[in-house]
VOKOL-54896 format. One record per residue (C-alpha): residue in one letter; chain; y, z, x. Coordinates in nm, 4 decimals, decimal comma, m for minus. Layout:
BEGIN
+------+-----+----------+----------+----------+
! type ! mol !       c2 !       c3 !       c1 !
+------+-----+----------+----------+----------+
!    A !   A !        Y !        Z !        X !
...
+------+-----+----------+----------+----------+
% end
This chain:
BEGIN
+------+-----+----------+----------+----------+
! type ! mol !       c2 !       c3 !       c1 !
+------+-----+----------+----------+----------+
!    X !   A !   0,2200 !   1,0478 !   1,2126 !
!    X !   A !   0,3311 !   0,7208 !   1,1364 !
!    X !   A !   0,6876 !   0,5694 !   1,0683 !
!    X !   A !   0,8477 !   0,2696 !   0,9599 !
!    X !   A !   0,8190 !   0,0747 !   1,2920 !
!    X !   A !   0,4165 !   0,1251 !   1,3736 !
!    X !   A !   0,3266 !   0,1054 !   0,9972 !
!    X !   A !   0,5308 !  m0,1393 !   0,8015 !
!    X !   A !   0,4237 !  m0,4325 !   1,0198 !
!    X !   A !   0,4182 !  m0,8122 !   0,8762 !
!    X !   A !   0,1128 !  m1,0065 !   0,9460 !
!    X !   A !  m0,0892 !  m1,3480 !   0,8436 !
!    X !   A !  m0,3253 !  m1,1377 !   0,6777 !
!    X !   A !  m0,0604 !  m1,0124 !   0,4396 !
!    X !   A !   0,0375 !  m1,3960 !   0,2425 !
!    X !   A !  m0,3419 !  m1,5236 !   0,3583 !
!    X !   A !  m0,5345 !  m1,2763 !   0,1601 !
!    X !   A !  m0,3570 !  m1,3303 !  m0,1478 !
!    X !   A !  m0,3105 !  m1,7129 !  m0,0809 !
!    X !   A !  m0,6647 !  m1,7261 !  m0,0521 !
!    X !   A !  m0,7056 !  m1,5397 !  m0,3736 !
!    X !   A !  m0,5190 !  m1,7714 !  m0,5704 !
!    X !   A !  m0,6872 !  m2,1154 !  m0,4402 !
!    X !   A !  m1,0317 !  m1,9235 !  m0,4966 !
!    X !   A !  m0,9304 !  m1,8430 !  m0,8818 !
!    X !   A !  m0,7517 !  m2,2199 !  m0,9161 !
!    X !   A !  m1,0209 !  m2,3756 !  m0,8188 !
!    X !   A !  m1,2966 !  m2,1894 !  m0,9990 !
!    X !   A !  m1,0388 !  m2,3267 !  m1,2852 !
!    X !   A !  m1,0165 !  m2,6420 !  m1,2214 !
!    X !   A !  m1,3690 !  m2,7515 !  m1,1666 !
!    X !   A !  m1,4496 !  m2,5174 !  m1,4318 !
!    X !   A !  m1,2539 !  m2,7824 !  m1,7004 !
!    X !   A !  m1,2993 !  m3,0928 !  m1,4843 !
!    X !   A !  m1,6760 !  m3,0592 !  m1,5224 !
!    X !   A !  m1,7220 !  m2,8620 !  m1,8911 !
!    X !   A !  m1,9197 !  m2,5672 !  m1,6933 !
!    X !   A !  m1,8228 !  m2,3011 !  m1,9596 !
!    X !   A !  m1,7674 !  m2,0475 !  m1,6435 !
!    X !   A !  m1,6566 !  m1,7959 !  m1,9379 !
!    X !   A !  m1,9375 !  m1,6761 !  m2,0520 !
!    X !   A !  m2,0005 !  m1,5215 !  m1,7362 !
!    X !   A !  m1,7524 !  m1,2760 !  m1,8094 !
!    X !   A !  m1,7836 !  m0,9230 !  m1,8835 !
!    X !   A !  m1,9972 !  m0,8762 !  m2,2042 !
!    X !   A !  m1,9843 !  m0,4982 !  m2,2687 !
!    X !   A !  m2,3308 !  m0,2802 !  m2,2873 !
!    X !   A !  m2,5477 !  m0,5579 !  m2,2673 !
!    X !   A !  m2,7266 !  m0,6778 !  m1,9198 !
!    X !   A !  m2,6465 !  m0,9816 !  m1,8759 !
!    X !   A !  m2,2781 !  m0,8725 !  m1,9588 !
!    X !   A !  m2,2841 !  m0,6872 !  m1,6323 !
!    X !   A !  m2,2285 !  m1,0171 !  m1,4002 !
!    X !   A !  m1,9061 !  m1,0634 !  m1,5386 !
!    X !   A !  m1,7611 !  m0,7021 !  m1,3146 !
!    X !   A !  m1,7832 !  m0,9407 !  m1,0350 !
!    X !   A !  m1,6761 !  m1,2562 !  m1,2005 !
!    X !   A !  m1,4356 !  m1,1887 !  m1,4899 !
!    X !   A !  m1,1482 !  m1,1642 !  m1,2553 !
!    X !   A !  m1,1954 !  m1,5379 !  m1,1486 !
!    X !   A !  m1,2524 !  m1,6765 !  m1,4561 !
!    X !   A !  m0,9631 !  m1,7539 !  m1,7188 !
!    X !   A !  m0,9111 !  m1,9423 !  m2,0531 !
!    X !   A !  m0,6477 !  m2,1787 !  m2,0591 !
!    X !   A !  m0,3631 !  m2,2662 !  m1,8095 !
!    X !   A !  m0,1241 !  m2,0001 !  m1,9925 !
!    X !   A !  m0,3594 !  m1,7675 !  m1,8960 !
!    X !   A !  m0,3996 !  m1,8353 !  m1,5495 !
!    X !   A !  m0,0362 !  m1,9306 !  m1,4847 !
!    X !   A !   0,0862 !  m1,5653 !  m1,6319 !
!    X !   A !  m0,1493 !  m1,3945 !  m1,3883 !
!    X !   A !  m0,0758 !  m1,5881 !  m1,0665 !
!    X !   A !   0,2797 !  m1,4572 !  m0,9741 !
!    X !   A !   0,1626 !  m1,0821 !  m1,0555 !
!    X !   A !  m0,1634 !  m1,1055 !  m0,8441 !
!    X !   A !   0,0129 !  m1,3032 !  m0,5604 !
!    X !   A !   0,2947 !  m1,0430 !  m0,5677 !
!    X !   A !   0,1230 !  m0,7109 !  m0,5800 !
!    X !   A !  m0,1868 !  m0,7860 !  m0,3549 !
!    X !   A !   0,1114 !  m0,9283 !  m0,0673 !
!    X !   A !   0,2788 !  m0,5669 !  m0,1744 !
!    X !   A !  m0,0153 !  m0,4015 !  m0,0971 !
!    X !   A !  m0,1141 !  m0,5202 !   0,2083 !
!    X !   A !   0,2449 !  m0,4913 !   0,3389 !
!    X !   A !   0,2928 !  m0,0977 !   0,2085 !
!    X !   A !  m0,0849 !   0,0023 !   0,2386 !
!    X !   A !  m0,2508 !  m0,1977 !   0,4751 !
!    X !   A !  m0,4929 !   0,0812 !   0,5819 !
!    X !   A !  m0,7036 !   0,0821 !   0,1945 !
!    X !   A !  m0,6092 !  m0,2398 !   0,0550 !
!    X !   A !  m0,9237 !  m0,4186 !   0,1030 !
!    X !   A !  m1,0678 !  m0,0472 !  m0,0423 !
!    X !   A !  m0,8371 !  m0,0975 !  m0,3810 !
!    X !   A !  m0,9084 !  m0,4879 !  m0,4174 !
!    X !   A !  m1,2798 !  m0,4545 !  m0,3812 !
!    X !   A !  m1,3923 !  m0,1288 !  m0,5540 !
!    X !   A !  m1,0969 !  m0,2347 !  m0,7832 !
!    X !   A !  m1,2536 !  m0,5007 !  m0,9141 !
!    X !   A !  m1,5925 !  m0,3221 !  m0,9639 !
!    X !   A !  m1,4843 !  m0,0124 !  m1,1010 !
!    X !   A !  m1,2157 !  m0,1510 !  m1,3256 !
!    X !   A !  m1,4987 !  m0,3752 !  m1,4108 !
!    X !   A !  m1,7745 !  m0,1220 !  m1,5076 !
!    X !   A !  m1,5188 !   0,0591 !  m1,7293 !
!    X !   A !  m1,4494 !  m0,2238 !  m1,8886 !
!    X !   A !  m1,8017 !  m0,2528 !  m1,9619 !
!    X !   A !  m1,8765 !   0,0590 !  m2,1158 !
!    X !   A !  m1,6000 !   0,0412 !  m2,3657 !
!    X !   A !  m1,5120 !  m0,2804 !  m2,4395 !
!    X !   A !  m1,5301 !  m0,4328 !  m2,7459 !
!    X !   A !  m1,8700 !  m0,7092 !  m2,7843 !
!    X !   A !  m1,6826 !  m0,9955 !  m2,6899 !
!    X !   A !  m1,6521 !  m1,1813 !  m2,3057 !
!    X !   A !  m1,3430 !  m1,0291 !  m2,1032 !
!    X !   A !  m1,2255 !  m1,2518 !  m1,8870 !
!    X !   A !  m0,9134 !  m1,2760 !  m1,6127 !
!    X !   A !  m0,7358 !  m1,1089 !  m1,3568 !
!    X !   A !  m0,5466 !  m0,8788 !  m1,5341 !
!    X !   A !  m0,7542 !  m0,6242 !  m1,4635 !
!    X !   A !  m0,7106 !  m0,6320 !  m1,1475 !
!    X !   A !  m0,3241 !  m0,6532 !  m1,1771 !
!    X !   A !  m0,3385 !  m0,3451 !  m1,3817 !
!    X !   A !  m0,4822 !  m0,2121 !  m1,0649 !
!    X !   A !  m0,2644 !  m0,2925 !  m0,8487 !
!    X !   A !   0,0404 !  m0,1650 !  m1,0733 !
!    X !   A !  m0,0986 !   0,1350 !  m1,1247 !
!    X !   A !  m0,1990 !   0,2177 !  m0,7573 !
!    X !   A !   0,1199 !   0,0928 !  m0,6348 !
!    X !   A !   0,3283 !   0,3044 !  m0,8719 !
!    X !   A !   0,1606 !   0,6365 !  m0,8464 !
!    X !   A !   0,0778 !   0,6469 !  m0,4692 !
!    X !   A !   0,4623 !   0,5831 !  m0,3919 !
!    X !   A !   0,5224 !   0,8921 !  m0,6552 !
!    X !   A !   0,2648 !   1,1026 !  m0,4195 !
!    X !   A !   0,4227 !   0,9884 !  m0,0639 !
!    X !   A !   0,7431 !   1,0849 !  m0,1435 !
!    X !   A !   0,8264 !   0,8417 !   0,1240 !
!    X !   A !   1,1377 !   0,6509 !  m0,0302 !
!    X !   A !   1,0627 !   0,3331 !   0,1288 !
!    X !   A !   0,7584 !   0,3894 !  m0,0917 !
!    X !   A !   0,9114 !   0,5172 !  m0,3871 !
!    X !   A !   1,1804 !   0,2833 !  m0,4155 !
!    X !   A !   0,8606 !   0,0114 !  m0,4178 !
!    X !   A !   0,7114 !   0,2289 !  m0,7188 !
!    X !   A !   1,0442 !   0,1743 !  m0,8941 !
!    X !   A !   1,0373 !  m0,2057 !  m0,8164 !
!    X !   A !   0,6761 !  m0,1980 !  m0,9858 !
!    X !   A !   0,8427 !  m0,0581 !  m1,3302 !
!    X !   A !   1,1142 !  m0,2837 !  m1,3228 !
!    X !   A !   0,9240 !  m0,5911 !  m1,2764 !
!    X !   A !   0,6101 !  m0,4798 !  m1,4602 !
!    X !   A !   0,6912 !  m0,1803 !  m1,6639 !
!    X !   A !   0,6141 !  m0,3322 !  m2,0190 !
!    X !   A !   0,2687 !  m0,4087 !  m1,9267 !
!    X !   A !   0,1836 !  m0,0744 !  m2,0333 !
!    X !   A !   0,2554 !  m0,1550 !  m2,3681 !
!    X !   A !  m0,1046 !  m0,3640 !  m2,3018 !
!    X !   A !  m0,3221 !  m0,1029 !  m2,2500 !
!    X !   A !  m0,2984 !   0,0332 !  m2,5991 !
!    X !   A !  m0,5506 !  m0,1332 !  m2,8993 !
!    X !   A !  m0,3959 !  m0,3708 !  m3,1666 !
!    X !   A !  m0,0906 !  m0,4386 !  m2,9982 !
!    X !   A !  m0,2543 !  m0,8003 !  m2,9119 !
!    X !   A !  m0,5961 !  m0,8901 !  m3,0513 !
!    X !   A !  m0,6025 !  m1,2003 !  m2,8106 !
!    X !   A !  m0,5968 !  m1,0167 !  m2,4683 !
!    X !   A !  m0,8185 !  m0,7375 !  m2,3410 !
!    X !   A !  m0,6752 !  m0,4210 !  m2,3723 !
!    X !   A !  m0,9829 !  m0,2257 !  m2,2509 !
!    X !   A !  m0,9423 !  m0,4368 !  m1,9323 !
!    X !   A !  m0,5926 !  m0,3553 !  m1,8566 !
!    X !   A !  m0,6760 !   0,0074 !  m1,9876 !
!    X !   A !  m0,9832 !   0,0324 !  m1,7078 !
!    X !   A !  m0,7597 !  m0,1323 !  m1,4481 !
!    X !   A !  m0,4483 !   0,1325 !  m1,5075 !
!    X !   A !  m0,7239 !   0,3615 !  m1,5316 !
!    X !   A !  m0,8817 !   0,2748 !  m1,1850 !
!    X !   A !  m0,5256 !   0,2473 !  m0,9980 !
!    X !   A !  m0,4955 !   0,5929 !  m1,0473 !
!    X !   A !  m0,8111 !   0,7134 !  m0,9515 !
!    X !   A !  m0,7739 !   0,5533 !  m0,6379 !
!    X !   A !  m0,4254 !   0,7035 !  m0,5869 !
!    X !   A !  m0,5805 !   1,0242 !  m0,5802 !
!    X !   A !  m0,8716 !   0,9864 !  m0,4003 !
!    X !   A !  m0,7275 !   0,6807 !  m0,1022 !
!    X !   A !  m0,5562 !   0,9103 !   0,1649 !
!    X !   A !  m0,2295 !   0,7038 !   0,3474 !
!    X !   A !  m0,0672 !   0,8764 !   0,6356 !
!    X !   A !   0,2171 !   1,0750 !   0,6759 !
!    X !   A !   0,4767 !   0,9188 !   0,6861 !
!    X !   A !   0,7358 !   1,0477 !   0,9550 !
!    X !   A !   1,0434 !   1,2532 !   0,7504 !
!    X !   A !   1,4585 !   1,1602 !   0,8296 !
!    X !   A !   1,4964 !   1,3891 !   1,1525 !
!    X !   A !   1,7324 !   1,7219 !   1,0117 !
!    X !   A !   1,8815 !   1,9104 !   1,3161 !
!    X !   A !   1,8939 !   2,3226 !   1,2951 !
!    X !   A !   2,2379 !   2,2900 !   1,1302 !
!    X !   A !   2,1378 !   2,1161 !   0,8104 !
!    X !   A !   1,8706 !   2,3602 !   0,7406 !
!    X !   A !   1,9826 !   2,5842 !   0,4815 !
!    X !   A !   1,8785 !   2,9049 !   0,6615 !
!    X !   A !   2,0853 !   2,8016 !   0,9676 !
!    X !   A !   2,3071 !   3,1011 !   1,0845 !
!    X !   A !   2,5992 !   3,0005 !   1,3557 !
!    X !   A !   2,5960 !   3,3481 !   1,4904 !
!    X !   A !   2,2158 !   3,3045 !   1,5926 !
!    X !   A !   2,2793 !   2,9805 !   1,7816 !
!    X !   A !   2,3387 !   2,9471 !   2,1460 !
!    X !   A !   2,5124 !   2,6796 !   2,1897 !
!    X !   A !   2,7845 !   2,7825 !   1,8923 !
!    X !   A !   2,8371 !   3,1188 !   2,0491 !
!    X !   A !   2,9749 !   2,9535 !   2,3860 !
!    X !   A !   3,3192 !   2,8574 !   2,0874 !
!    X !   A !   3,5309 !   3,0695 !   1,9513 !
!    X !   A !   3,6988 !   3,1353 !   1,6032 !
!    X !   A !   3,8886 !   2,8969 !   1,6584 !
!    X !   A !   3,6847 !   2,6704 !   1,7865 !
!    X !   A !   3,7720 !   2,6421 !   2,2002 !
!    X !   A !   3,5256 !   2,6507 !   2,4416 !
!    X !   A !   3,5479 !   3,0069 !   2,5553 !
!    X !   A !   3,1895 !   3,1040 !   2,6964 !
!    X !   A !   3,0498 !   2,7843 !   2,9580 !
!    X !   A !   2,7248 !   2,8531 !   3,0945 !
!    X !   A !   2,6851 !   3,0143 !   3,3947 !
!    X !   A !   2,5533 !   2,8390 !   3,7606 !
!    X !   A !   2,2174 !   3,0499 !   3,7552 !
!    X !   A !   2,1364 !   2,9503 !   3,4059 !
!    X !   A !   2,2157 !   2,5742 !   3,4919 !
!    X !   A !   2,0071 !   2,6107 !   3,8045 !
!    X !   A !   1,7392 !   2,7300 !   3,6160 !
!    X !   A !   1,7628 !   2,4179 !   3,3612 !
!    X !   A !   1,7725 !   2,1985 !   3,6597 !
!    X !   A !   1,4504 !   2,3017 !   3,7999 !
!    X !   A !   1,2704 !   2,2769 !   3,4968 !
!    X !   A !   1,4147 !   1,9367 !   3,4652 !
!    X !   A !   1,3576 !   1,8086 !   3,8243 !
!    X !   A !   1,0335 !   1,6054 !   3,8488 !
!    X !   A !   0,7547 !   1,5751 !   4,0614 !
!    X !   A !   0,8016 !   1,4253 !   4,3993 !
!    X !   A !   0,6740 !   1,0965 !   4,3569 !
!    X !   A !   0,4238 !   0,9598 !   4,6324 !
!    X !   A !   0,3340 !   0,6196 !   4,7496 !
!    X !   A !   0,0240 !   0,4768 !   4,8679 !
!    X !   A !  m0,0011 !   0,1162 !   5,0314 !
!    X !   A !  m0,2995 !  m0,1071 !   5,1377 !
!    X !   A !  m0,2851 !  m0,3656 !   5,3684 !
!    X !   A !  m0,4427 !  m0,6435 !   5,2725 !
!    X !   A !  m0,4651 !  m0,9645 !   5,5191 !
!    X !   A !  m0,4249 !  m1,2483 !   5,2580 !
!    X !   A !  m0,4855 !  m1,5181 !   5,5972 !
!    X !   A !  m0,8153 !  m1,6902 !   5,5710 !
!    X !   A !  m1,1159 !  m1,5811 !   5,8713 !
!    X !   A !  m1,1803 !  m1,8079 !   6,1631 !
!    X !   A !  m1,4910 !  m1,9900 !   6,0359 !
+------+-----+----------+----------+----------+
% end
């Protein structure tokens, strides 16, 4: 079992992985527009062949500096999140993330190019938010709350019409994907806050050794006898300890 000490654990890898991410997608952006490459149109193009490039590509590619600038914060945020909280499958959920979220998109997309990282992001929310529901760890489910807080309206973006200019079938596939891989991506278990025999609800006084050595009215009536200290003692005493030493001449030989 795991707890908060052996598990929660800062590292480089958890602000270099998504640091990285970020300079890979700024660049692709950059030199994209400095040099007229028209990276777009290897996005995703739904049911078509060629449209199938884009599951790997699509979330590096973006339209405009809006677009790019509204997914930055989200992706640097939850991927840093995820590492952090669920270092064990992150690589697991960013990789088959992508593809997945990226195949679904795919299939029922409408026959235009999908683009951006938003997919992935809906990913990420949606993994996030139910796998701290299934923990029931509350270091875990207060980070699922966090997630709605911060990003709860996105849902609004999975839905058709609400904005003919994004890619709802993307976010829909992403949210989608998240949860799949909430289900399936076992974390450990996370050790519980320690409850003595007294804060159990089926904990009867009159059952409990140490209680019955008080009375009613609380005194210390009944102290244990010598024979059943004794016997605590020896179980107690340890194992005679025993020393071994080599002499070793550290003076160098006559030569």
């Amino acid at each position: 079992m795991y707890n908060d000490h052996n598990h929660f654990k800062f590292s480089p890898s958890t602000w270099i992985i998504p640091t990285f991410l970020l300079i890979v997608v700024w660049s692709i952006f950059y030199f994209d527009h400095l040099f007229n490459w028209h990276l777009n149109q290897h996005g995703i193009f739904p049911r078509t062949l060629f449209g199938l490039q884009g599951v790997v590509f699509s979330p590096f590619l973006h339209g405009d500096l809006n677009h790019i600038s509204n997914n930055s914060l989200p992706l640097f945020i939850l991927t840093t999140a995820l590492i952090y909280f669920y270092r064990e499958v992150s690589l697991k959920v960013l990789f088959y993330g992508i593809v997945l979220s990226g195949l679904i998109t795919w299939l029922i997309g409408r026959p235009s190019f999908h683009i951006g990282a938003s997919g992935l992001i809906y990913v990420l929310v949606s993994f996030i938010f139910f796998k701290g529901l299934m923990t029931k760890y509350y270091r875990l489910m207060a980070l699922s709350m966090a997630v709605v807080v911060l990003y709860g309206g996105m849902i609004w973006y999975v839905f058709p019409d609400v904005d003919q200019k994004i890619s709802w079938e993307g976010h829909l596939a992403g949210f989608i994907t998240g949860f799949v891989f909430a289900v399936r991506f076992k974390t450990p278990d996370y050790v519980k806050d320690i409850q003595y025999e007294w804060e159990k609800p089926g904990f009867n006084p009159l059952d409990d050794a140490f209680m019955k050595r008080f009375d009613e009215n609380g005194n210390f009536v009944n102290p244990p006898k010598l024979e059943e200290i004794m016997v605590d003692y020896e179980e107690i005493v340890a194992t005679p300890i025993q020393y071994f030493y080599t002499f070793k001449n550290n003076r160098e030989e006559d030569k």
